[in-house]
C-alpha positions in Angstrom: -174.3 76.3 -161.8 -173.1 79.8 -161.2 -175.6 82.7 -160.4 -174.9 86.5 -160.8 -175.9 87.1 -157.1 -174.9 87.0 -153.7 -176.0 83.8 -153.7 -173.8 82.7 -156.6 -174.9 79.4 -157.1 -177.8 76.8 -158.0 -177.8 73.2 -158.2 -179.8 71.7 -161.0 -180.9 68.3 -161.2 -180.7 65.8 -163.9 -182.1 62.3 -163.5 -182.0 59.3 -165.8 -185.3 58.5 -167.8 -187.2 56.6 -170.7 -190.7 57.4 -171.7 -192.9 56.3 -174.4 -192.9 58.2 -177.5 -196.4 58.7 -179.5 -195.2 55.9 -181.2 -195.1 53.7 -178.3 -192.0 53.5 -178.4 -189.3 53.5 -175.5 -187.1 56.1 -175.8 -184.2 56.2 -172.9 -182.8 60.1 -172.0 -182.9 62.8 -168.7 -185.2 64.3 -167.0 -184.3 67.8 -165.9 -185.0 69.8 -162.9 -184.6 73.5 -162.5 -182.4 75.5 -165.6 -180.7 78.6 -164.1 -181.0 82.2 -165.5 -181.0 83.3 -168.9 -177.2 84.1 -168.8 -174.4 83.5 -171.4 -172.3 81.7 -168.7 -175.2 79.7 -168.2 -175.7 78.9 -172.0 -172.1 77.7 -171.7 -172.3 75.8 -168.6 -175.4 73.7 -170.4 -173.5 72.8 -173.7 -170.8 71.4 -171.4 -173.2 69.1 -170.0 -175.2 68.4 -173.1 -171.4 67.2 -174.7 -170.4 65.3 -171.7 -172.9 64.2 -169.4 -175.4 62.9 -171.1 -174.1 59.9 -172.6 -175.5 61.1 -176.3 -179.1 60.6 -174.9 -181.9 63.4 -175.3 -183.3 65.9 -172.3 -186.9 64.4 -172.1 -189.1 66.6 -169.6 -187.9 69.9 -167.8 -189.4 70.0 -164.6 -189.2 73.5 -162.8 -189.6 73.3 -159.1 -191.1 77.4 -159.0 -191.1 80.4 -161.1 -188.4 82.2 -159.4 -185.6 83.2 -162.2 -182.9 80.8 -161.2 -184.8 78.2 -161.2 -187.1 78.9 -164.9 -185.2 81.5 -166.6 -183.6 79.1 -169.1 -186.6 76.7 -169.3 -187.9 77.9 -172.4 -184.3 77.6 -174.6 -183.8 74.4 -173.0 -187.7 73.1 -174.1 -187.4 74.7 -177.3 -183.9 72.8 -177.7 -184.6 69.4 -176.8 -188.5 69.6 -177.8 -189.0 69.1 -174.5 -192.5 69.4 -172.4 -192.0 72.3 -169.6 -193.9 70.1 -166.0 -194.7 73.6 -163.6 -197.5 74.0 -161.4 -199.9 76.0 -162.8 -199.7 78.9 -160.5 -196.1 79.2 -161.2 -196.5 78.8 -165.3 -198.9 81.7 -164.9 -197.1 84.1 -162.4 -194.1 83.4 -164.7 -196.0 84.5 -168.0 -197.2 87.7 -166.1 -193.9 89.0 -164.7 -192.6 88.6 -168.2 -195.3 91.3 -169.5 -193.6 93.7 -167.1 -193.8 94.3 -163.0 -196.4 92.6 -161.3 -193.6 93.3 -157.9 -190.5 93.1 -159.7 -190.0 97.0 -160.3 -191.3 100.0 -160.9 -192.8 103.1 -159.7 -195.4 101.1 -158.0 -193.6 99.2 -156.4 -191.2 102.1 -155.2 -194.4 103.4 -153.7 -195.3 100.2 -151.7 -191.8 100.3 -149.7 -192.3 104.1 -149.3 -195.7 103.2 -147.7 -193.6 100.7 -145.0 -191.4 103.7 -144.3 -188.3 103.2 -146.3 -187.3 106.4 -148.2 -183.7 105.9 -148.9 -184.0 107.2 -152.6 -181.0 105.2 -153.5 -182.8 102.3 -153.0 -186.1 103.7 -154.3 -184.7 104.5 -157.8 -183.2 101.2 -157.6 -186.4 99.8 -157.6 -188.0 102.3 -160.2 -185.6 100.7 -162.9 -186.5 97.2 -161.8 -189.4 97.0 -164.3 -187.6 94.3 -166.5 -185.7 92.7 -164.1 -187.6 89.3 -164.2 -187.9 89.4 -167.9 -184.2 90.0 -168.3 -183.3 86.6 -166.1 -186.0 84.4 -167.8 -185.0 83.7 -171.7 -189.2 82.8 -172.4 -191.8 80.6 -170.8 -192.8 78.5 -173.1 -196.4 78.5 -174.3 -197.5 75.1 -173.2 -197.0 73.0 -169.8 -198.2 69.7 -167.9 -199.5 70.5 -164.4 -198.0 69.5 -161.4 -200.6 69.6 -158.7 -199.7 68.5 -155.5 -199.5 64.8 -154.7 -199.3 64.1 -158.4 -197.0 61.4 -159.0 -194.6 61.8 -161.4 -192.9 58.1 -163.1 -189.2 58.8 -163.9 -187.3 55.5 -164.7 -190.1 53.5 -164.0 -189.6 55.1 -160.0 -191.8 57.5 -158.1 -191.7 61.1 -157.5 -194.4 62.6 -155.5 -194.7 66.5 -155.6 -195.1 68.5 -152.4 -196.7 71.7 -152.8 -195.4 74.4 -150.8 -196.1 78.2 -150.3 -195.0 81.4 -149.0 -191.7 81.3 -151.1 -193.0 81.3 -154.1 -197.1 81.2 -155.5 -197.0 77.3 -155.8 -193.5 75.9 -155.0 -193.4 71.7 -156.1 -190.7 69.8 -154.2 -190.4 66.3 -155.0 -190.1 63.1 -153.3 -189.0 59.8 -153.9 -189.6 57.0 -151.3 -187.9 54.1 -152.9 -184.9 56.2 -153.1 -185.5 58.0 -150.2 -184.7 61.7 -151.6 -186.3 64.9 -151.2 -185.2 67.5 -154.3 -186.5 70.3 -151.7 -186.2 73.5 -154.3 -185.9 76.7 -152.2 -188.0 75.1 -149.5 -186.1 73.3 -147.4 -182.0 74.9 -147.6 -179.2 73.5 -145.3 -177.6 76.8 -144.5 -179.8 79.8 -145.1 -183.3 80.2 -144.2 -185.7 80.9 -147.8 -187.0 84.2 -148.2 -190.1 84.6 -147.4 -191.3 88.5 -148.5 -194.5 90.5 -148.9 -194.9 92.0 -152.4 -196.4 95.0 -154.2 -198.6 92.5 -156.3 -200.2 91.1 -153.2 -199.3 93.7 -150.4 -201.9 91.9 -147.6 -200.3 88.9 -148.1 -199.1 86.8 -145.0 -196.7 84.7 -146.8 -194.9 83.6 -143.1 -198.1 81.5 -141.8 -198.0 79.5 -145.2 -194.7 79.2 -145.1 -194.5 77.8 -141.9 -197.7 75.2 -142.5 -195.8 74.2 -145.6 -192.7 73.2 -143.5 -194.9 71.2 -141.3 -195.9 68.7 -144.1 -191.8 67.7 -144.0 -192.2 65.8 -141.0 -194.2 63.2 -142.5 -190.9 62.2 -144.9 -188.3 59.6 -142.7 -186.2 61.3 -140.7 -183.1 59.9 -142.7 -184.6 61.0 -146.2 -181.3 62.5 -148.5 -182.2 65.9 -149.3 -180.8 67.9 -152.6 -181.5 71.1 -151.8 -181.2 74.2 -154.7 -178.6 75.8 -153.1 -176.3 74.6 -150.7 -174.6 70.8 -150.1 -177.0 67.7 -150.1 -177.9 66.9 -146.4 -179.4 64.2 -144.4 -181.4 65.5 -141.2 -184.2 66.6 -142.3 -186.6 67.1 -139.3 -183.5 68.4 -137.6 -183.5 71.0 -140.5 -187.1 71.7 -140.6 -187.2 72.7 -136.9 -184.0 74.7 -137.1 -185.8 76.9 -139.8 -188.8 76.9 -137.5 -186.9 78.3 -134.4 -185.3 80.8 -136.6 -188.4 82.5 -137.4 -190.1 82.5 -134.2 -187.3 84.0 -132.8 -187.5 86.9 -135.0 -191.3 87.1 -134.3 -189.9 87.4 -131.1 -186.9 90.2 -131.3 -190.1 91.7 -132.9 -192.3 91.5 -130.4 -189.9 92.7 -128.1 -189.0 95.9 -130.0 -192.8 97.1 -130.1 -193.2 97.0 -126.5 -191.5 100.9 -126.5 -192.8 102.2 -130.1 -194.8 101.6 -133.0 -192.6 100.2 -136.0 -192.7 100.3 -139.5 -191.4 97.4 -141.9 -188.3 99.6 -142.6 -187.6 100.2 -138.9 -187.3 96.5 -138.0 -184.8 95.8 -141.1 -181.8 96.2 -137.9 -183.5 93.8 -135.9 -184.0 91.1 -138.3 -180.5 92.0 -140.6 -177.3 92.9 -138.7 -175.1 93.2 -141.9 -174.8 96.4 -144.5 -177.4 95.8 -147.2 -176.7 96.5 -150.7 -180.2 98.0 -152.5 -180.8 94.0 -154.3 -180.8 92.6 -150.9 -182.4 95.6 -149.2 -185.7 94.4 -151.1 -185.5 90.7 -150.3 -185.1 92.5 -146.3 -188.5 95.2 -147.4 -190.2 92.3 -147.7 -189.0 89.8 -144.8 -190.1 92.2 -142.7 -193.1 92.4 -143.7 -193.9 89.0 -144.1 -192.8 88.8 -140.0 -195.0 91.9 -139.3 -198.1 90.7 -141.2 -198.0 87.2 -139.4 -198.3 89.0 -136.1 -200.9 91.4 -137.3 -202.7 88.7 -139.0 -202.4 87.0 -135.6 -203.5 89.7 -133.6 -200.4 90.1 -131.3 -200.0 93.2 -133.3 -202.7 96.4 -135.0 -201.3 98.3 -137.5 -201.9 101.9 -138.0 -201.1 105.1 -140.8 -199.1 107.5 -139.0 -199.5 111.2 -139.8 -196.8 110.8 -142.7 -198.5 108.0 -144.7 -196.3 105.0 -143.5 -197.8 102.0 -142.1 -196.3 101.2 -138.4 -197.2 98.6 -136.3 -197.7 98.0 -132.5 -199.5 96.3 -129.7 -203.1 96.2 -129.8 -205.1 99.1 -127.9 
């Protein structure tokens, strides 16, 4: 389904079901998993199912893999037009209801001040992010006002098979992937992509946060699936190749850790100093935040770490450097 980004596309999931009614009853319909943003073209895109793919049966469940706007911003209109149950973790479902009240690291003067403290003072950007104070609430149509939990290793029966949820963090508060082993597919979500690595960022709501390490320990738990498991990933083609995958993404950050490491060795750094190291392209001020906070997530995990101290210059901004 087609995004208003960069990344101009999501792939959403819909799986064939039947579930009791509170009748008892056996009632045969679709599962959903992950909605899109709360866009017209989006709207559109869903009616076009609804009249052709769905063989005149009903949307059952929507299951929503994290709170992240493409994934939940149409969650609520497609709940409140099926009469649907919303599944979510619960750290998601609550995240979700807060960013809709406003910020919470999605814009605003706050958060303007939280990249100025990493050193980046390109006012362009900064009044970017000064008028980002409704961004989240105008992607996400409305979280609806009750949910089932998802916790991880809960089971989940869709067509009489089962899908077992995989917690994972760093990308988003409490990301649920899910597996199926007598099918032998992974619906990964953002954690696990075949082409790009998942953003992984530091934010304003939780600015000591070292999002990397759990990132990292979540990808760990992937090696435990069968090597030959058929991943659908949310963006990007299905793949095969998991652990392959897995490691690939693992490389990739430690050798930015490393370009990072390497760059201290002269000068102390600031989160907006590394952004050349880690991104060699032109950033446009929507990506430039995603970058803020990449950085950050690779600085904190060496501070955490100790392979790094970090210090207030005389200007305010937080740099870091070797230790001593």
């Amino acid at each position: 389904m087609t995004l208003p980004f960069a990344l101009d596309h999501i792939n959403l999931w819909l799986l064939r079901d039947r579930q009791e009614d509170a009748y008892g009853k056996l009632v045969e319909g679709w599962t959903v998993v992950d909605c899109c943003v709360n866009r017209d073209q989006a709207r559109a895109q869903w009616e076009a199912i609804f009249s052709t793919q769905l063989e005149g049966l009903p949307v059952l469940r929507v299951i929503v893999t994290h709170m992240h706007p493409d994934h939940i911003g149409l969650a609520g209109w497609l709940c409140q037009h099926w009469k649907a149950p919303l599944w979510i973790s619960a750290t998601d479902y609550n995240f979700a209801r807060v960013a809709m009240q406003g910020r919470e690291g999605f814009g605003d003067e706050a958060d303007a001040d939280f990249y100025s403290l990493h050193g980046q003072h390109d006012q362009t950007f900064l009044n970017h992010v000064r008028g980002r104070g409704s961004y989240y609430s105008s992607l996400v149509a409305s979280i609806p006002g009750t949910y089932h939990r998802i916790l991880d290793g809960t089971v989940i029966t869709i067509n009489g098979r089962s899908w077992h949820c995989i917690a994972g963090y760093g990308h988003a508060p409490e990301h649920m992937a899910l597996h199926c082993p007598e099918l032998g597919v992974l619906i990964s979500g953002d954690m696990v992509l075949p082409r790009i690595s998942t953003n992984v960022s530091v934010h304003a709501s939780e600015p000591e946060a070292n999002p990397l390490q759990l990132f990292l320990d979540s990808l760990q738990r992937y090696f435990a699936l069968p090597q030959d498991t058929y991943v659908l990933p949310s963006h990007g083609k299905p793949f095969t190749g998991l652990h392959q995958r897995v490691q690939q993404l693992l490389d990739h950050h430690q050798e930015r850790l490393d370009d990072i490491m390497q760059a201290v060795q002269t000068r102390v750094l600031s989160a907006a100093d590394i952004l050349p190291i880690l991104f060699k392209r032109q950033l446009d001020p929507h990506q430039m935040t995603f970058a803020m906070g990449e950085a950050l997530a690779h600085l904190h995990y060496l501070w955490y770490s100790r392979q790094l101290q970090r210090r207030r210059d005389d200007q305010g901004v937080l740099r870091f450097g070797l230790p001593g």
